[in-house]
PALOFI-812219 format. One record per residue: x, y, z of N, C-alpha, C, O in turn; residue number from 1. Coordinates in steps of 0.2 Angstrom, whole numbers, always signed. Example, Ala and Ser with C-alpha at 12.3 -4.5 7.8 and 13.67 -1.06 7.14 Angstrom:
% residues 2
((+66, -28, +39), (+62, -22, +39), (+66, -16, +39), (+71, -17, +42), 1)
((+64, -11, +35), (+68, -5, +36), (+64, +0, +39), (+67, +6, +40), 2)
//
This chain:
% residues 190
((+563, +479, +373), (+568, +483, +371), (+574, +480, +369), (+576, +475, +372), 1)
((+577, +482, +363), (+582, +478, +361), (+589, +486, +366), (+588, +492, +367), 2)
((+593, +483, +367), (+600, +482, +373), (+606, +480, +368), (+607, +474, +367), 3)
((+610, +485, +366), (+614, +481, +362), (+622, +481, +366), (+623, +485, +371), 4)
((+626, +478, +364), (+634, +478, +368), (+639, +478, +364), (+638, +474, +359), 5)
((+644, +481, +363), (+650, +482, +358), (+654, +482, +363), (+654, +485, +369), 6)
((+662, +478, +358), (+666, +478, +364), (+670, +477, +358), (+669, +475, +353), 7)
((+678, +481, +360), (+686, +479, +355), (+689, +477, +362), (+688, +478, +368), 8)
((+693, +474, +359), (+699, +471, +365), (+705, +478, +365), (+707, +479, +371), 9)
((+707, +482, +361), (+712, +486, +363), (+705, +492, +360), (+699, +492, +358), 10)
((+712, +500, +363), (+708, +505, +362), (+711, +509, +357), (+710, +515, +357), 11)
((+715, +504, +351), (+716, +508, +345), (+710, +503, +340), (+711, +502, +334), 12)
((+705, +500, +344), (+701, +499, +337), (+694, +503, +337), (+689, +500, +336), 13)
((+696, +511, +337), (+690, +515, +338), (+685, +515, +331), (+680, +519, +331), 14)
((+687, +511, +327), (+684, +512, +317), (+681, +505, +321), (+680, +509, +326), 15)
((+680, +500, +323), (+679, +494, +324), (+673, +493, +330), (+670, +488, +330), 16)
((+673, +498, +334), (+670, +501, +341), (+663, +504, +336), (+657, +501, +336), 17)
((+666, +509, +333), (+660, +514, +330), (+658, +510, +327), (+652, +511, +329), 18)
((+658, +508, +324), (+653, +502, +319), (+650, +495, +320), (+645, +492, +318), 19)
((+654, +493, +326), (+648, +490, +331), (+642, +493, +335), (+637, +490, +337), 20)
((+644, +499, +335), (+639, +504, +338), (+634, +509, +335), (+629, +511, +338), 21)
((+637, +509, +327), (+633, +511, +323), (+627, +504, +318), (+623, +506, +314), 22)
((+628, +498, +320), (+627, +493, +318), (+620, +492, +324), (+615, +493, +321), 23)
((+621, +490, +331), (+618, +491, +336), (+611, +497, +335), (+605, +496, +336), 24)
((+614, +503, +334), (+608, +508, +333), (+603, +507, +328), (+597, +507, +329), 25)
((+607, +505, +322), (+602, +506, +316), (+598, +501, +317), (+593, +501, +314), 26)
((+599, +494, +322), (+593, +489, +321), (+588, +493, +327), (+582, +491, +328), 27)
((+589, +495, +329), (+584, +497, +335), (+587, +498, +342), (+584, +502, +346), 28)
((+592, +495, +343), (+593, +495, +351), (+593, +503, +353), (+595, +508, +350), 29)
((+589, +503, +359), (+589, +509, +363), (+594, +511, +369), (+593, +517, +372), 30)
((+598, +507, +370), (+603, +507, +374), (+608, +503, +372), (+608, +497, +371), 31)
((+614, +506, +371), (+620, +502, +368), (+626, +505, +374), (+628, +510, +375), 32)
((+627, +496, +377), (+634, +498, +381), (+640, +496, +378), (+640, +490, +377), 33)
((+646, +501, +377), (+651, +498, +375), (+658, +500, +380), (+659, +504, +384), 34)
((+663, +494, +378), (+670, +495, +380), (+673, +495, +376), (+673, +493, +371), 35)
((+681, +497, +380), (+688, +493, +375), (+689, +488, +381), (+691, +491, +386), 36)
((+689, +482, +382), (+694, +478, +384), (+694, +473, +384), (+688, +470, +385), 37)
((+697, +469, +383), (+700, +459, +382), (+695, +457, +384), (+692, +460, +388), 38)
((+692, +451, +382), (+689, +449, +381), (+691, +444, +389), (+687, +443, +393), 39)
((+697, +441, +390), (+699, +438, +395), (+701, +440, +401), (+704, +436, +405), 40)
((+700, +448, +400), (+696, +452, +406), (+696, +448, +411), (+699, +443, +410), 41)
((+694, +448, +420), (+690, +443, +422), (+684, +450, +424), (+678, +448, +424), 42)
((+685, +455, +424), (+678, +458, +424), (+677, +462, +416), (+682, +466, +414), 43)
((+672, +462, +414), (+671, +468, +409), (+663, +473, +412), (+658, +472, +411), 44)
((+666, +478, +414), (+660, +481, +418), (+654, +483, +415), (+649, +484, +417), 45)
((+655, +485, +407), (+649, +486, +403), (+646, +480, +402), (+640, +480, +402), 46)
((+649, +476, +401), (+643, +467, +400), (+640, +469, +405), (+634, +471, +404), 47)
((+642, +470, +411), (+640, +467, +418), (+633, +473, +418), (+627, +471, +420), 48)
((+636, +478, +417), (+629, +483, +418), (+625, +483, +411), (+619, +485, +411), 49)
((+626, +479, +406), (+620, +478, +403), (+618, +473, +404), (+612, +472, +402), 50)
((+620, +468, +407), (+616, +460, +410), (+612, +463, +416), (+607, +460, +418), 51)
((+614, +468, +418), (+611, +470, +423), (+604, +476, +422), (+600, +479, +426), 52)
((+603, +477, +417), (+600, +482, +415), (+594, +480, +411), (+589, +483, +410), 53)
((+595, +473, +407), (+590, +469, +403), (+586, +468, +406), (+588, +467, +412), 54)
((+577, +466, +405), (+573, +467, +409), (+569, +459, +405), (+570, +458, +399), 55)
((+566, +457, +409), (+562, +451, +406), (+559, +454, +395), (+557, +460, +393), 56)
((+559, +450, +392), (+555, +453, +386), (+559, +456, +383), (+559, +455, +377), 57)
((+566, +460, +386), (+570, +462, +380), (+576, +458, +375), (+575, +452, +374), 58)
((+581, +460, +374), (+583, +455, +368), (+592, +458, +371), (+593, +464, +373), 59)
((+595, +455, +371), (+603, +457, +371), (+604, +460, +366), (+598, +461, +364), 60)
((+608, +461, +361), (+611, +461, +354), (+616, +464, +354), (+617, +470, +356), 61)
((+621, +460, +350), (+629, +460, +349), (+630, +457, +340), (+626, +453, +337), 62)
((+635, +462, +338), (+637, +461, +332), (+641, +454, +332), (+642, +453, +326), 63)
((+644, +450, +335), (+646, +443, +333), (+647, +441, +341), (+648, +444, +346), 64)
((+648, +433, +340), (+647, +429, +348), (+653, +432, +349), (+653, +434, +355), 65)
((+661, +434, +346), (+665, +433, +351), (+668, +440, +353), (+674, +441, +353), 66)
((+662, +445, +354), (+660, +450, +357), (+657, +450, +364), (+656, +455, +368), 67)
((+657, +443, +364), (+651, +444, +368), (+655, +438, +375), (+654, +439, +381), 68)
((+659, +431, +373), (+658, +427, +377), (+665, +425, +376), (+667, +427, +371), 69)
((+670, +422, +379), (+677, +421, +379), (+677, +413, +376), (+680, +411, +372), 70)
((+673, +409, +378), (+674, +404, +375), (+662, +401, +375), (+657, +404, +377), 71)
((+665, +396, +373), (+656, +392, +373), (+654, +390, +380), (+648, +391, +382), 72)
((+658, +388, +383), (+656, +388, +390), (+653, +395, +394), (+649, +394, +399), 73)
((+655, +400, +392), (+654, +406, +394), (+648, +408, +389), (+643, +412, +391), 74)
((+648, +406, +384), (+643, +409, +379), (+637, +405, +380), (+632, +409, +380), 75)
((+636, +399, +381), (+633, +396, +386), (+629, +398, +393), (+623, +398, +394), 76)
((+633, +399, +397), (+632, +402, +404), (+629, +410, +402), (+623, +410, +403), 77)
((+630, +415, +399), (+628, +420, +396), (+619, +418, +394), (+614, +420, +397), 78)
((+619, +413, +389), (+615, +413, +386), (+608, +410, +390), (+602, +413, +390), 79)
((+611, +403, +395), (+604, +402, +400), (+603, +407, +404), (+597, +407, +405), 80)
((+609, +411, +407), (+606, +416, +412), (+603, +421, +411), (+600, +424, +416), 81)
((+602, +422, +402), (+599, +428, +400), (+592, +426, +399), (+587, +429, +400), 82)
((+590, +418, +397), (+585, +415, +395), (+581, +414, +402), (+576, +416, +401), 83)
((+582, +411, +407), (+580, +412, +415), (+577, +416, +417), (+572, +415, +420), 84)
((+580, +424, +415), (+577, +429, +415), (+573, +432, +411), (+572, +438, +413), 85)
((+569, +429, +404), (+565, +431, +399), (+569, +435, +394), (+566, +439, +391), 86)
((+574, +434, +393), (+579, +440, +390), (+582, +435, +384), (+584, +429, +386), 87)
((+582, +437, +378), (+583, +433, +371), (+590, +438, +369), (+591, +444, +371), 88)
((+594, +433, +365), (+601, +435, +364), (+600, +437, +354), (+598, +432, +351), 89)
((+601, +441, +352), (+603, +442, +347), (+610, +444, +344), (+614, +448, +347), 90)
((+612, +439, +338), (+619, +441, +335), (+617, +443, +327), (+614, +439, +323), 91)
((+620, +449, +327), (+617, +451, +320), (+622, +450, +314), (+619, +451, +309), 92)
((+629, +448, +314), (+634, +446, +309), (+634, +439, +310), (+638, +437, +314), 93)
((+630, +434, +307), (+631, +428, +305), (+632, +428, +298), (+626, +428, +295), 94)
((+636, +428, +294), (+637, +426, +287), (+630, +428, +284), (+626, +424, +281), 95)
((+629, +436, +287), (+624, +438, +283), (+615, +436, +285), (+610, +438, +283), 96)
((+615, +432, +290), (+610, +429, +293), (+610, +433, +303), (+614, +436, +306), 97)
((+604, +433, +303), (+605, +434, +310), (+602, +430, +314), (+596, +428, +313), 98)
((+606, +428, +320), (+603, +422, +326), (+602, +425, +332), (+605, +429, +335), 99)
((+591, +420, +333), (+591, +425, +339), (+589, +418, +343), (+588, +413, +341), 100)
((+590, +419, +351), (+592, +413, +352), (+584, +411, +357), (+583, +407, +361), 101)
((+579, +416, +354), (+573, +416, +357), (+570, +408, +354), (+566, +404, +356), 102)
((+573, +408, +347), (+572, +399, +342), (+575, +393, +344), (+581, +393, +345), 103)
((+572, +387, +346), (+577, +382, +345), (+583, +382, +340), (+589, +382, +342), 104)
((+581, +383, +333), (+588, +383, +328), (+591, +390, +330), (+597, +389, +329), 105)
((+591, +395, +332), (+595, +399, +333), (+600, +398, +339), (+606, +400, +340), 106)
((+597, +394, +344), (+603, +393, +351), (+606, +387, +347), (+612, +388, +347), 107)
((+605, +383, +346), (+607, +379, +340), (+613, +379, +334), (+616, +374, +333), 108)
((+612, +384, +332), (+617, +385, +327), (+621, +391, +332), (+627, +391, +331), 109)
((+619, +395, +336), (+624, +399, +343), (+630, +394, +344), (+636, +395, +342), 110)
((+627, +388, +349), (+631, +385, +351), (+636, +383, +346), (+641, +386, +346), 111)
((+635, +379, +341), (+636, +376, +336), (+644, +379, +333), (+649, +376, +332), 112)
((+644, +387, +332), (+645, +392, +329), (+652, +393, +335), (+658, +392, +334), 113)
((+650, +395, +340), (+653, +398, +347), (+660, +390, +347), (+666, +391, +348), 114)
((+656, +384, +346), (+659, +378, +347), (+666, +380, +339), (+672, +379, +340), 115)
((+665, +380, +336), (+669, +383, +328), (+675, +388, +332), (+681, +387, +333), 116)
((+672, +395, +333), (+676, +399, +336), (+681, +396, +343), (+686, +399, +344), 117)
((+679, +393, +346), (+684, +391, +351), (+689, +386, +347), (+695, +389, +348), 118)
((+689, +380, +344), (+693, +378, +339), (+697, +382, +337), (+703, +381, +339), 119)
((+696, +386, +333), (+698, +390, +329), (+704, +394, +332), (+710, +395, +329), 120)
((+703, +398, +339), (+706, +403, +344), (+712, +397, +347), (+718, +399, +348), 121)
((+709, +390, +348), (+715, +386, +352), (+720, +383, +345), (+726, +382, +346), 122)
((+718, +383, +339), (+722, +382, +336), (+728, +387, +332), (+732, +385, +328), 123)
((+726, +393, +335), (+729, +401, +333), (+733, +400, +337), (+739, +400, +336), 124)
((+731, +398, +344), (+736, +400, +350), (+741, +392, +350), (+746, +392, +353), 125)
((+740, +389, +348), (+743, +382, +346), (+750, +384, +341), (+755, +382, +343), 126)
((+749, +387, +335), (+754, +391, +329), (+758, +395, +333), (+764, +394, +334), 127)
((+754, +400, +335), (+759, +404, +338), (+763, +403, +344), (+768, +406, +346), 128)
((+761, +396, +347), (+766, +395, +353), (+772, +390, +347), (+779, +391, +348), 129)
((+768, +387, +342), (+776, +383, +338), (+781, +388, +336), (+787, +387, +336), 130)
((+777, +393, +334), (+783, +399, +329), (+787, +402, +334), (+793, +403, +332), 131)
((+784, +403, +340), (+789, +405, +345), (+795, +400, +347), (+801, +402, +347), 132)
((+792, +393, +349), (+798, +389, +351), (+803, +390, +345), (+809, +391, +347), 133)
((+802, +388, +337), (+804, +388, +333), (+809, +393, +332), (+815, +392, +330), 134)
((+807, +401, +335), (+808, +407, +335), (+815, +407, +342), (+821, +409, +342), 135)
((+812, +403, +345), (+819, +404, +349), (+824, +399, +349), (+829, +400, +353), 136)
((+823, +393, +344), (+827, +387, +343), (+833, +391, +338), (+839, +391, +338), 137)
((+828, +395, +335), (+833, +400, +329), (+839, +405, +332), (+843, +408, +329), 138)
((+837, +407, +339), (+839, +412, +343), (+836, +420, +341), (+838, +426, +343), 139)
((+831, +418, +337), (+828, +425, +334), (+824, +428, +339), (+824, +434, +339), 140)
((+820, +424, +344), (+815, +428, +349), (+818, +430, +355), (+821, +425, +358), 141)
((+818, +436, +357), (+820, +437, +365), (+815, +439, +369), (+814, +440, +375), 142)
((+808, +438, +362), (+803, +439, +371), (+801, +448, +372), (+804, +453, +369), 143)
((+796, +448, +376), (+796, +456, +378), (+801, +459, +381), (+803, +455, +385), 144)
((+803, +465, +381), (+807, +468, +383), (+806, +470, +390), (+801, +473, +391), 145)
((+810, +468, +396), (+809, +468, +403), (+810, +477, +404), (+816, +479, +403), 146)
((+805, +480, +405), (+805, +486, +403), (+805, +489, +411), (+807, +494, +413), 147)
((+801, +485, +415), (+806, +485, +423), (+810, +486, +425), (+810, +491, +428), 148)
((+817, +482, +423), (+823, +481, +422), (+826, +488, +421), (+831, +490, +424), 149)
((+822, +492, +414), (+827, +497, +412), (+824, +502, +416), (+827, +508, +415), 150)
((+819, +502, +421), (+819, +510, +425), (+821, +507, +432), (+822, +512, +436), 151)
((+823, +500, +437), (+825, +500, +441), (+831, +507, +444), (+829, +509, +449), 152)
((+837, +508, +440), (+839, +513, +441), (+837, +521, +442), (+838, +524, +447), 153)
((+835, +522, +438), (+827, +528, +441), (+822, +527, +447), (+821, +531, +451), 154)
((+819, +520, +446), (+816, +520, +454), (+821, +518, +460), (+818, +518, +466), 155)
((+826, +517, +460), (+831, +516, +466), (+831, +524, +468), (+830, +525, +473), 156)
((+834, +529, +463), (+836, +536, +464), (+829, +539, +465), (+829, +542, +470), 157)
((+825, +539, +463), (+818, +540, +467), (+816, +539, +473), (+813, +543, +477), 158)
((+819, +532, +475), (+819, +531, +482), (+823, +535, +488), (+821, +536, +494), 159)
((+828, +536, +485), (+835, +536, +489), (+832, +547, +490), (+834, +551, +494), 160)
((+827, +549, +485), (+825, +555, +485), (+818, +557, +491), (+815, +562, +492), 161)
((+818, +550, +493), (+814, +550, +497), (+805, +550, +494), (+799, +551, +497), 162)
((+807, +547, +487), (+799, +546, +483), (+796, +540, +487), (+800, +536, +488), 163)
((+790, +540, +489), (+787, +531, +492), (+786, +527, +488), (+785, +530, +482), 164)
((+787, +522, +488), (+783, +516, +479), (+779, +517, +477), (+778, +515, +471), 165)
((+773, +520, +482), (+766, +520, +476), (+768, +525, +472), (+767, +525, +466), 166)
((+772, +532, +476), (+770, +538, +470), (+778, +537, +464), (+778, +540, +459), 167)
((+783, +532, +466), (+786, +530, +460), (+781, +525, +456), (+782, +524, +450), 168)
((+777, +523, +457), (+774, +516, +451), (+770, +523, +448), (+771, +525, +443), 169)
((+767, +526, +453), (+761, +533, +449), (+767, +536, +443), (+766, +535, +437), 170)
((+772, +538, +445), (+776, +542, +441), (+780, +539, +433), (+781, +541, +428), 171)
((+781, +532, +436), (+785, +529, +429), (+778, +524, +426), (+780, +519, +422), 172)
((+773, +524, +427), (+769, +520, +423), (+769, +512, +424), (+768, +509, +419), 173)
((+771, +510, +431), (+772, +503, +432), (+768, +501, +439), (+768, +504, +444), 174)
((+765, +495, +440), (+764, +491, +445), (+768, +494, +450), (+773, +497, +450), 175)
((+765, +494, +456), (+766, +493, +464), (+769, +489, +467), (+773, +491, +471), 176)
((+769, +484, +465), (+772, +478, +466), (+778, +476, +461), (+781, +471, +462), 177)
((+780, +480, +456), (+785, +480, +452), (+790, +484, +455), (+795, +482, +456), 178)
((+787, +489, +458), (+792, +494, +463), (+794, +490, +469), (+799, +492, +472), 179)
((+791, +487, +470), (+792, +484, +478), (+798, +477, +477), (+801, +474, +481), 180)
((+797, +475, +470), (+803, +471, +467), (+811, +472, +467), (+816, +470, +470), 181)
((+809, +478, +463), (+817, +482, +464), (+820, +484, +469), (+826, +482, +471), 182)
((+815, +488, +473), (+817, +489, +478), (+821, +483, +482), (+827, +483, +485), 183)
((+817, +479, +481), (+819, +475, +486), (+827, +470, +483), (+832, +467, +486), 184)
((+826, +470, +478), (+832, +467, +473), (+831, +462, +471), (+835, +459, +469), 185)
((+825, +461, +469), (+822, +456, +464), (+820, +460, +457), (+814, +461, +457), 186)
((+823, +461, +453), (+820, +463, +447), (+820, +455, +440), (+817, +455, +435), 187)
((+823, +451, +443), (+824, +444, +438), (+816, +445, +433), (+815, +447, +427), 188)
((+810, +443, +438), (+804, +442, +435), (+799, +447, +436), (+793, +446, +436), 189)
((+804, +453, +437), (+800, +458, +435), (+798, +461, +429), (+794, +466, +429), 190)
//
């Protein structure tokens, strides 16, 4: 049985969603689990139920590795653990080509591939920490808005109203432990 997996990092990529999902169906998979969330996750609960639902014989498949694995160590770990269990990894967006890792050359050029992309991601995140420093050498960046900071005066009168901290975090859309900062008079690194 081919098993397929789609996944976006945020949940305004529903055109990006649907089309890995529409990608997944038309090769065959009979079961497509998908989500929205980061990749750097520490859980994603739909991988987790579909590594858990793959049965010896059947095939994973995902429209590109970095759907699928956060860096090659993990694409890696992914890939023997599914191999272990008689389960083949398919990735159907290789420049037109698709890699199944049931082949020597296809775990081969997986790795290869996944090793490319991790490169790639650390040297993104390499520019973007220079343009920040850069950014704040200029005094152009201030960074996210401490948006804590602007409801502590709301959650103190919430308190002083006799609201408890969970159901202020429930009400302003914030951490538990952000309430419990204010409260306490620590909003700095809130």
């Amino acid at each position: 049985m081919l098993v397929g997996y789609a996944r976006t990092s945020t949940a305004d990529q529903e055109a990006g969603l649907a089309a890995q999902e529409r990608d997944l169906t038309t090769v065959g998979c009979g079961r497509v689990f998908s989500e929205q969330i980061s990749a750097t996750a520490t859980q994603r609960p739909k991988l987790v139920e579909a590594l858990e639902f793959v049965r010896e014989g059947d095939s994973l498949v995902v429209t590109k590795p970095d759907r699928l694995a956060r860096s090659v160590a993990d694409l890696l770990a992914l890939i023997d653990g599914l191999t272990k269990r008689g389960v083949g990894l398919r990735v159907l967006s290789m420049g037109g080509a698709e890699l199944d890792t049931n082949t020597p050359t296809g775990k081969l050029t997986l790795t290869m591939l996944g090793a490319v992309a991790e490169f790639e991601r650390a040297l993104m995140l390499e520019r973007q920490r220079e343009g920040i420093a850069a950014a704040k050498a200029a005094g152009k960046y201030q960074g996210r808005a401490p948006t804590v900071q602007k409801q502590a005066a709301e959650m103190l009168e919430l308190r002083r109203q006799g609201v408890g901290p969970a159901e202020i975090a429930r009400r302003l859309g914030v951490a538990r432990s952000s309430v419990y900062r204010v409260l306490k008079g620590d909003v700095s690194d809130a």
